[in-house]
C-alpha positions as a printed Julia matrix, in Angstrom:
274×3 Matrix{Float64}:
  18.06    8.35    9.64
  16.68    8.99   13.58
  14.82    5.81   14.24
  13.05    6.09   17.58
  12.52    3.45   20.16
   9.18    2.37   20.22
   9.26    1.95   24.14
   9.5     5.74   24.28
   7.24    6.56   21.45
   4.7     9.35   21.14
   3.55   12.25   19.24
   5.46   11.12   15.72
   7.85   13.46   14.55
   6.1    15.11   11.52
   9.31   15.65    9.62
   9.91   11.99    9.3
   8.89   10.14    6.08
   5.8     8.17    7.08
   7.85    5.24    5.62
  11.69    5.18    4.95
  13.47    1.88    3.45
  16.88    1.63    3.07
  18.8    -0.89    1.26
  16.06   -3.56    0.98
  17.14   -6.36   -0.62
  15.69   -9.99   -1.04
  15.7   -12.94   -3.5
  13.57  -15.98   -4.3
  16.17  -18.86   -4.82
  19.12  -17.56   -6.77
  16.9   -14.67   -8.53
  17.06  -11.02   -7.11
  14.02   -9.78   -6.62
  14.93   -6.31   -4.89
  18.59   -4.81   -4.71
  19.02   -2.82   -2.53
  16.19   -0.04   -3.04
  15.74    3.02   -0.5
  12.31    4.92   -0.45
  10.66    7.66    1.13
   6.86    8.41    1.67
   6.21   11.74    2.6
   3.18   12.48    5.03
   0.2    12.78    2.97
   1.98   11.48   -0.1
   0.74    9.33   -3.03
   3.09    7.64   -4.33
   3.25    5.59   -7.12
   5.23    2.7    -8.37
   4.97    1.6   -11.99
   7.23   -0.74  -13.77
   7.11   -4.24  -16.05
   6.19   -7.62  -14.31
   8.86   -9.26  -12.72
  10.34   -5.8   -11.78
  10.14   -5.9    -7.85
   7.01   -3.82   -7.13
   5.09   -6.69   -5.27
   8.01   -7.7    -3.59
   8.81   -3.93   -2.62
   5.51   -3.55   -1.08
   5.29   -6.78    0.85
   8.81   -6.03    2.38
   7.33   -2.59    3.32
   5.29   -4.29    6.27
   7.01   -7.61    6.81
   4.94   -9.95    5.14
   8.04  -10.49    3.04
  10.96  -10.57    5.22
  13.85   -8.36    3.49
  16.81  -10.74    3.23
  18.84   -7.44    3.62
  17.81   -3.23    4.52
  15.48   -1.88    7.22
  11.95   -0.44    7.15
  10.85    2.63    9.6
   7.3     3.52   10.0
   7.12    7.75   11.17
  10.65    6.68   12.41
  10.55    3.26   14.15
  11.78    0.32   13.45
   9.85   -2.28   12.15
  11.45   -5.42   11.98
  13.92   -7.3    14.0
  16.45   -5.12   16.33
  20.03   -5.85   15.93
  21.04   -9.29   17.25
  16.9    -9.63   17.87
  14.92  -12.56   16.03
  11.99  -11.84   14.47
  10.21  -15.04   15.74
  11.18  -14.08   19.37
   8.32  -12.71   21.36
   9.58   -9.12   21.51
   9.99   -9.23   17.96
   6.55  -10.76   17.15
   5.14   -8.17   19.42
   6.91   -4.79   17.7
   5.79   -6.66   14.67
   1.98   -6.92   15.12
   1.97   -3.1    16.6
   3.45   -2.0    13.72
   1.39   -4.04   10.91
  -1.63   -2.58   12.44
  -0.35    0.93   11.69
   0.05   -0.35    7.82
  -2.96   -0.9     5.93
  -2.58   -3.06    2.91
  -5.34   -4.38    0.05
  -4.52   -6.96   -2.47
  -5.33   -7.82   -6.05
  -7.12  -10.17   -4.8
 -10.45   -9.05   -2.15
  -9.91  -12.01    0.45
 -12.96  -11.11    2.46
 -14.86  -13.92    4.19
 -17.83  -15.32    1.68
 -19.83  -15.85    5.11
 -19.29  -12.81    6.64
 -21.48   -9.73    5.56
 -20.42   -6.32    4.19
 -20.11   -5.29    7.74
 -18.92   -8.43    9.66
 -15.95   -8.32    7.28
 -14.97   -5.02    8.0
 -16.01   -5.46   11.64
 -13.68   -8.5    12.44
 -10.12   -6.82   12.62
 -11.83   -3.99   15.13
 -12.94   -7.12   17.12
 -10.51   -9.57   16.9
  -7.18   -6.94   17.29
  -8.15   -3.76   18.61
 -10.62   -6.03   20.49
 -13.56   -3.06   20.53
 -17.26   -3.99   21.58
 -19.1    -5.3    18.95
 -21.79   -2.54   18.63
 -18.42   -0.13   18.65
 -16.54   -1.7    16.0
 -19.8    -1.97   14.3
 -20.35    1.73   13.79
 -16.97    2.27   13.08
 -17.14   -0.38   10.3
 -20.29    1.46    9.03
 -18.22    4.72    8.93
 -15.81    2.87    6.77
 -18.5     1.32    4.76
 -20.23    4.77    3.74
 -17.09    6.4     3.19
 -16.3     3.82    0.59
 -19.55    4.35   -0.67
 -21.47    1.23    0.33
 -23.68    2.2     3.43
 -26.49    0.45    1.79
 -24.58   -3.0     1.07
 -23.69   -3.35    4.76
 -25.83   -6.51    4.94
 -24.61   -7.97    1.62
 -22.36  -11.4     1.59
 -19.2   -11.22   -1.08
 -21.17  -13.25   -3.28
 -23.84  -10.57   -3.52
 -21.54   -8.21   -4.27
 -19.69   -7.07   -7.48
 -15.89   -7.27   -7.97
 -15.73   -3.36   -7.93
 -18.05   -3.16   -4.84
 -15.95   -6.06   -2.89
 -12.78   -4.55   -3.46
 -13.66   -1.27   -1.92
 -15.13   -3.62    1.19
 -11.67   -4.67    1.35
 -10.6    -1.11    1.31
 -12.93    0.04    3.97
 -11.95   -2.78    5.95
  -8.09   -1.62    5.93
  -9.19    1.77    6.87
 -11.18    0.77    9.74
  -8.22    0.1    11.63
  -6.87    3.24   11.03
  -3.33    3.08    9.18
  -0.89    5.73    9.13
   0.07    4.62    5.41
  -2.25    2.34    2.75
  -0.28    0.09    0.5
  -2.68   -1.01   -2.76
  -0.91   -3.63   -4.78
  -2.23   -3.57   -8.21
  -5.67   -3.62   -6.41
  -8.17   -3.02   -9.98
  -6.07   -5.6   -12.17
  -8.44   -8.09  -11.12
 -11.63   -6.2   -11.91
 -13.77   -6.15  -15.45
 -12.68   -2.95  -17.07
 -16.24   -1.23  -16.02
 -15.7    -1.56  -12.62
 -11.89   -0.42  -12.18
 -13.33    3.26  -12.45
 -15.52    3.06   -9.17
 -12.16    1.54   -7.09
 -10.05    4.4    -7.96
 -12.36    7.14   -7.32
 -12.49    6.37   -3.67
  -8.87    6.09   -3.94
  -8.21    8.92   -5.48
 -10.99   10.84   -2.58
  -8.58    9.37   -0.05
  -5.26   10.98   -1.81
  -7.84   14.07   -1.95
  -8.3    13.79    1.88
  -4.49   13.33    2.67
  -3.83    9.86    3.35
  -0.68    8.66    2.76
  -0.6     6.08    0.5
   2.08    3.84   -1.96
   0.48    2.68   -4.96
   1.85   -0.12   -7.14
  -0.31    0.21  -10.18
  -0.54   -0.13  -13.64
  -3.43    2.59  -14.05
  -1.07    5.36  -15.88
  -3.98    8.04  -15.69
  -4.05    7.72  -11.76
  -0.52    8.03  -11.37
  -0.24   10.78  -13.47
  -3.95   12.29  -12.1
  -3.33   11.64   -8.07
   0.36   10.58   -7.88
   2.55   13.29   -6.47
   5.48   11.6    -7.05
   5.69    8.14   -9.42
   8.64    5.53   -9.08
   9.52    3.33  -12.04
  11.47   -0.15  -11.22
  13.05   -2.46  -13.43
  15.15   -5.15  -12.32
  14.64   -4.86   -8.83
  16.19   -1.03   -8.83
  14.4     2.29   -8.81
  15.21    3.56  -11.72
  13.44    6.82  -11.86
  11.66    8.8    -9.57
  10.18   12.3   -10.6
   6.29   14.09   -9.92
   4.27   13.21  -13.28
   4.45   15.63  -15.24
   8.51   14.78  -15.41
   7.73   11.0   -15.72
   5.38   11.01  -18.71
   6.26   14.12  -20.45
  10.06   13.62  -19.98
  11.61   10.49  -18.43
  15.34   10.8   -18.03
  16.33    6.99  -18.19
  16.16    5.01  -21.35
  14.43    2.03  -19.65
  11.43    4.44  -18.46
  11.02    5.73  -22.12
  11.4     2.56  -23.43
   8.15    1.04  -20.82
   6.25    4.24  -21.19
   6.51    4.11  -25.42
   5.04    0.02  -24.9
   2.77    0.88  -22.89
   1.63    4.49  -23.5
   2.44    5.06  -27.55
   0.38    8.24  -27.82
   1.6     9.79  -24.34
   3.67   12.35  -25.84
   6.82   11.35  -23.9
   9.87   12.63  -25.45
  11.63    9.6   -27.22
Protein backbone atom coordinates (compact mmCIF):
# COMPACT_ATOMS: atom_id res chain seq x y z
CA UNK A 1 0.00 0.00 0.00
CA UNK A 2 1.80 3.63 -1.18
CA UNK A 3 0.36 6.02 1.31
CA UNK A 4 1.41 9.55 0.39
CA UNK A 5 2.31 12.37 2.64
CA UNK A 6 -0.22 14.80 2.74
CA UNK A 7 2.43 17.72 2.99
CA UNK A 8 3.37 16.82 -0.58
CA UNK A 9 -0.02 16.00 -1.88
CA UNK A 10 -1.54 16.78 -5.26
CA UNK A 11 -3.13 15.47 -8.28
CA UNK A 12 -4.35 11.92 -6.50
CA UNK A 13 -3.03 9.01 -8.01
CA UNK A 14 -6.04 7.54 -9.94
CA UNK A 15 -4.95 3.96 -9.47
CA UNK A 16 -5.39 4.16 -5.77
CA UNK A 17 -8.63 2.87 -4.15
CA UNK A 18 -10.50 6.03 -3.18
CA UNK A 19 -10.56 4.31 0.27
CA UNK A 20 -8.28 1.36 1.44
CA UNK A 21 -8.63 -0.14 5.18
CA UNK A 22 -6.50 -2.55 6.40
CA UNK A 23 -6.80 -4.55 9.44
CA UNK A 24 -9.43 -2.40 11.24
CA UNK A 25 -10.24 -3.63 14.30
CA UNK A 26 -12.20 -2.20 17.39
CA UNK A 27 -14.39 -3.35 20.33
CA UNK A 28 -16.99 -1.88 22.67
CA UNK A 29 -16.00 -3.28 26.19
CA UNK A 30 -14.99 -6.90 25.87
CA UNK A 31 -17.25 -7.41 22.56
CA UNK A 32 -15.53 -7.30 19.04
CA UNK A 33 -17.14 -5.26 16.96
CA UNK A 34 -14.70 -5.36 13.82
CA UNK A 35 -11.70 -7.91 13.41
CA UNK A 36 -9.56 -7.04 11.52
CA UNK A 37 -11.43 -6.22 8.08
CA UNK A 38 -9.48 -4.76 4.91
CA UNK A 39 -11.55 -2.94 2.12
CA UNK A 40 -11.17 -1.33 -1.05
CA UNK A 41 -13.38 1.33 -2.87
CA UNK A 42 -12.61 1.68 -6.28
CA UNK A 43 -12.99 5.24 -7.95
CA UNK A 44 -16.46 5.58 -8.99
CA UNK A 45 -17.51 2.47 -7.11
CA UNK A 46 -20.76 1.61 -5.27
CA UNK A 47 -20.28 -0.48 -2.92
CA UNK A 48 -22.41 -2.16 -0.79
CA UNK A 49 -22.37 -3.71 2.60
CA UNK A 50 -25.20 -5.95 3.74
CA UNK A 51 -25.22 -8.17 6.70
CA UNK A 52 -27.47 -8.99 10.13
CA UNK A 53 -27.55 -6.36 13.03
CA UNK A 54 -24.87 -6.54 15.29
CA UNK A 55 -22.56 -7.58 12.34
CA UNK A 56 -20.05 -4.54 12.20
CA UNK A 57 -21.42 -2.47 9.29
CA UNK A 58 -22.04 0.77 11.42
CA UNK A 59 -19.00 0.34 13.14
CA UNK A 60 -17.10 -0.30 9.70
CA UNK A 61 -18.33 2.86 8.33
CA UNK A 62 -17.76 5.14 11.28
CA UNK A 63 -14.08 3.84 11.49
CA UNK A 64 -13.88 4.71 7.73
CA UNK A 65 -13.64 8.56 8.65
CA UNK A 66 -12.64 8.60 12.29
CA UNK A 67 -15.66 9.22 14.02
CA UNK A 68 -14.97 5.82 15.51
CA UNK A 69 -11.43 5.56 16.32
CA UNK A 70 -10.15 1.94 15.09
CA UNK A 71 -8.64 0.39 18.23
CA UNK A 72 -6.34 -1.38 15.62
CA UNK A 73 -5.71 -0.99 11.26
CA UNK A 74 -5.30 2.18 9.18
CA UNK A 75 -7.60 4.07 6.81
CA UNK A 76 -6.19 5.88 3.44
CA UNK A 77 -8.28 8.26 1.57
CA UNK A 78 -6.86 8.27 -2.59
CA UNK A 79 -3.70 7.16 -0.63
CA UNK A 80 -3.19 9.27 2.54
CA UNK A 81 -3.31 8.63 5.75
CA UNK A 82 -6.04 9.49 7.75
CA UNK A 83 -5.58 9.05 11.21
CA UNK A 84 -2.78 9.37 13.63
CA UNK A 85 0.99 8.96 12.14
CA UNK A 86 3.15 6.53 13.87
CA UNK A 87 4.15 7.62 17.40
CA UNK A 88 1.55 10.82 16.53
CA UNK A 89 -1.63 11.40 18.85
CA UNK A 90 -4.65 11.97 17.40
CA UNK A 91 -5.63 14.76 19.91
CA UNK A 92 -2.30 16.58 19.10
CA UNK A 93 -2.75 19.57 16.89
CA UNK A 94 -1.10 18.07 13.79
CA UNK A 95 -3.23 15.22 14.18
CA UNK A 96 -6.52 17.18 14.71
CA UNK A 97 -5.52 19.17 11.73
CA UNK A 98 -4.82 16.01 9.07
CA UNK A 99 -8.01 14.93 10.68
CA UNK A 100 -10.46 17.76 9.84
CA UNK A 101 -8.78 18.00 6.10
CA UNK A 102 -9.48 14.69 5.59
CA UNK A 103 -13.22 14.41 7.09
CA UNK A 104 -14.08 17.15 4.77
CA UNK A 105 -13.05 14.99 1.80
CA UNK A 106 -15.62 12.18 3.32
CA UNK A 107 -19.14 12.84 3.08
CA UNK A 108 -21.31 10.87 5.40
CA UNK A 109 -25.45 10.84 6.01
CA UNK A 110 -27.04 9.05 8.83
CA UNK A 111 -30.20 7.14 9.58
CA UNK A 112 -31.05 9.73 11.28
CA UNK A 113 -31.42 13.56 9.14
CA UNK A 114 -29.79 15.78 12.01
CA UNK A 115 -30.45 19.00 10.19
CA UNK A 116 -31.13 22.13 12.27
CA UNK A 117 -35.20 22.51 12.88
CA UNK A 118 -34.40 26.43 12.67
CA UNK A 119 -32.43 26.52 9.83
CA UNK A 120 -34.17 26.45 6.32
CA UNK A 121 -33.73 23.99 3.41
CA UNK A 122 -30.93 26.17 2.36
CA UNK A 123 -29.33 27.51 5.61
CA UNK A 124 -28.81 23.84 6.45
CA UNK A 125 -27.04 22.99 3.53
CA UNK A 126 -25.38 26.43 3.49
CA UNK A 127 -23.72 26.21 7.03
CA UNK A 128 -20.77 23.68 6.42
CA UNK A 129 -19.77 25.98 3.11
CA UNK A 130 -19.78 28.86 5.71
CA UNK A 131 -18.63 27.68 8.76
CA UNK A 132 -15.52 25.24 7.16
CA UNK A 133 -14.75 26.12 3.77
CA UNK A 134 -15.64 29.59 5.17
CA UNK A 135 -17.18 30.84 1.49
CA UNK A 136 -19.27 34.20 1.28
CA UNK A 137 -22.60 33.74 2.14
CA UNK A 138 -24.24 34.61 -1.25
CA UNK A 139 -21.40 31.93 -2.60
CA UNK A 140 -22.14 29.13 -0.45
CA UNK A 141 -25.66 30.03 -1.04
CA UNK A 142 -25.74 29.18 -4.72
CA UNK A 143 -23.72 26.37 -4.25
CA UNK A 144 -26.19 25.04 -1.63
CA UNK A 145 -28.98 25.71 -4.23
CA UNK A 146 -26.99 23.58 -6.76
CA UNK A 147 -27.06 20.87 -4.20
CA UNK A 148 -30.62 21.47 -3.39
CA UNK A 149 -31.93 21.05 -7.14
CA UNK A 150 -29.78 18.27 -7.79
CA UNK A 151 -31.43 16.44 -4.97
CA UNK A 152 -34.51 17.47 -6.34
CA UNK A 153 -35.76 20.14 -3.95
CA UNK A 154 -35.06 23.62 -5.64
CA UNK A 155 -38.49 24.61 -4.68
CA UNK A 156 -38.22 23.63 -0.80
CA UNK A 157 -35.15 25.85 -0.38
CA UNK A 158 -37.12 28.05 2.03
CA UNK A 159 -38.76 25.17 3.93
CA UNK A 160 -37.79 24.47 7.85
CA UNK A 161 -37.32 20.44 8.69
CA UNK A 162 -40.57 20.55 10.18
CA UNK A 163 -42.16 21.49 6.87
CA UNK A 164 -40.61 18.93 5.29
CA UNK A 165 -41.27 15.14 4.86
CA UNK A 166 -38.93 12.38 6.16
CA UNK A 167 -38.09 11.43 2.45
CA UNK A 168 -37.61 15.14 1.47
CA UNK A 169 -35.31 15.87 4.75
CA UNK A 170 -33.17 13.08 4.23
CA UNK A 171 -32.17 14.04 0.76
CA UNK A 172 -31.52 17.79 2.46
CA UNK A 173 -29.13 15.93 4.44
CA UNK A 174 -27.76 14.41 1.33
CA UNK A 175 -27.41 17.59 -0.55
CA UNK A 176 -25.87 19.05 2.34
CA UNK A 177 -22.93 16.30 2.32
CA UNK A 178 -22.47 16.94 -1.29
CA UNK A 179 -22.12 20.54 -1.02
CA UNK A 180 -18.85 20.17 0.38
CA UNK A 181 -17.73 18.16 -2.22
CA UNK A 182 -16.49 14.57 -0.98
CA UNK A 183 -14.32 12.38 -2.83
CA UNK A 184 -16.35 9.28 -1.33
CA UNK A 185 -20.22 9.33 0.32
CA UNK A 186 -20.74 6.93 3.14
CA UNK A 187 -24.86 6.31 3.66
CA UNK A 188 -25.44 4.29 6.76
CA UNK A 189 -28.69 2.61 6.49
CA UNK A 190 -29.93 6.15 5.48
CA UNK A 191 -34.03 5.00 4.36
CA UNK A 192 -34.48 2.62 7.52
CA UNK A 193 -35.90 5.48 9.19
CA UNK A 194 -38.37 6.52 6.52
CA UNK A 195 -42.29 5.29 6.03
CA UNK A 196 -42.04 2.68 3.34
CA UNK A 197 -43.56 5.35 0.63
CA UNK A 198 -40.93 7.57 0.95
CA UNK A 199 -37.71 5.19 0.91
CA UNK A 200 -38.26 5.09 -3.01
CA UNK A 201 -37.63 8.95 -3.58
CA UNK A 202 -34.10 8.65 -1.27
CA UNK A 203 -32.67 6.03 -3.37
CA UNK A 204 -33.40 7.36 -6.68
CA UNK A 205 -31.15 10.30 -6.14
CA UNK A 206 -28.80 7.83 -4.84
CA UNK A 207 -28.87 5.65 -7.30
CA UNK A 208 -28.55 9.13 -10.05
CA UNK A 209 -25.37 9.76 -8.07
CA UNK A 210 -23.91 5.98 -8.60
CA UNK A 211 -25.30 6.84 -12.28
CA UNK A 212 -23.08 10.01 -12.31
CA UNK A 213 -19.91 8.25 -10.83
CA UNK A 214 -19.60 9.10 -7.35
CA UNK A 215 -17.97 6.91 -5.29
CA UNK A 216 -19.90 5.79 -2.69
CA UNK A 217 -20.06 2.76 0.33
CA UNK A 218 -23.44 1.85 1.11
CA UNK A 219 -24.44 0.00 4.29
CA UNK A 220 -27.99 -0.92 3.50
CA UNK A 221 -30.56 -3.23 3.91
CA UNK A 222 -32.41 -2.29 0.52
CA UNK A 223 -31.48 -5.76 -1.39
CA UNK A 224 -32.95 -4.36 -4.79
CA UNK A 225 -30.38 -1.36 -4.68
CA UNK A 226 -27.55 -3.41 -4.00
CA UNK A 227 -28.29 -5.75 -6.46
CA UNK A 228 -29.73 -2.70 -9.01
CA UNK A 229 -26.67 0.00 -8.41
CA UNK A 230 -24.10 -1.98 -6.35
CA UNK A 231 -21.10 -2.97 -8.39
CA UNK A 232 -19.70 -4.90 -5.92
CA UNK A 233 -21.78 -5.99 -2.44
CA UNK A 234 -19.92 -7.05 0.88
CA UNK A 235 -21.69 -9.29 3.38
CA UNK A 236 -20.36 -9.17 7.22
CA UNK A 237 -21.15 -11.28 9.99
CA UNK A 238 -19.38 -11.21 13.11
CA UNK A 239 -17.32 -8.38 12.53
CA UNK A 240 -15.53 -10.23 9.29
CA UNK A 241 -16.20 -9.82 5.61
CA UNK A 242 -17.38 -12.76 4.76
CA UNK A 243 -18.15 -12.46 1.13
CA UNK A 244 -17.51 -10.08 -1.37
CA UNK A 245 -18.64 -10.67 -5.09
CA UNK A 246 -20.63 -8.08 -7.94
CA UNK A 247 -24.51 -9.05 -7.51
CA UNK A 248 -25.28 -11.14 -9.70
CA UNK A 249 -22.65 -13.68 -7.72
CA UNK A 250 -24.09 -12.56 -4.31
CA UNK A 251 -27.80 -13.25 -4.85
CA UNK A 252 -27.79 -15.79 -7.50
CA UNK A 253 -24.86 -17.77 -5.96
CA UNK A 254 -23.25 -16.93 -2.60
CA UNK A 255 -20.27 -19.10 -1.86
CA UNK A 256 -20.35 -18.99 2.08
CA UNK A 257 -22.97 -20.75 4.07
CA UNK A 258 -23.58 -17.73 6.36
CA UNK A 259 -24.49 -15.48 3.15
CA UNK A 260 -27.03 -18.18 1.96
CA UNK A 261 -28.21 -18.68 5.17
CA UNK A 262 -29.03 -14.34 5.58
CA UNK A 263 -30.06 -14.10 2.00
CA UNK A 264 -32.77 -17.34 2.39
CA UNK A 265 -34.19 -15.10 5.86
CA UNK A 266 -34.30 -12.36 4.30
CA UNK A 267 -34.88 -12.89 0.56
CA UNK A 268 -36.95 -16.51 0.42
CA UNK A 269 -38.03 -16.10 -3.20
CA UNK A 270 -34.52 -14.67 -4.49
CA UNK A 271 -33.61 -17.68 -6.29
CA UNK A 272 -30.23 -18.05 -4.53
CA UNK A 273 -28.87 -21.43 -4.82
CA UNK A 274 -29.36 -23.18 -1.34
Amino acid sequence: MTIVDDSAAGVPDLALPVVQARGLCHSFGTTEVLRGVDLDVSRSETLCIIGPSGSGKTTLLRCLNYLTVPDAGTVTIEGELIGPRSGESLYSRAGQRRLDLMRARIGIVFQRFNLFPHMTALGNVAEGLRTVRKMPISEAEDRARAMLGRVGLAERAAAYPGQLSGGQQQRVAIARALAMEPVVMLFDEVTSALDPELVGEVLAVMRELAADGMTMVVVTHEMGFAREAGRHVLFMDGGLVVERSTPAEMFADPKDPRTRAFLRRILPTTGVRL
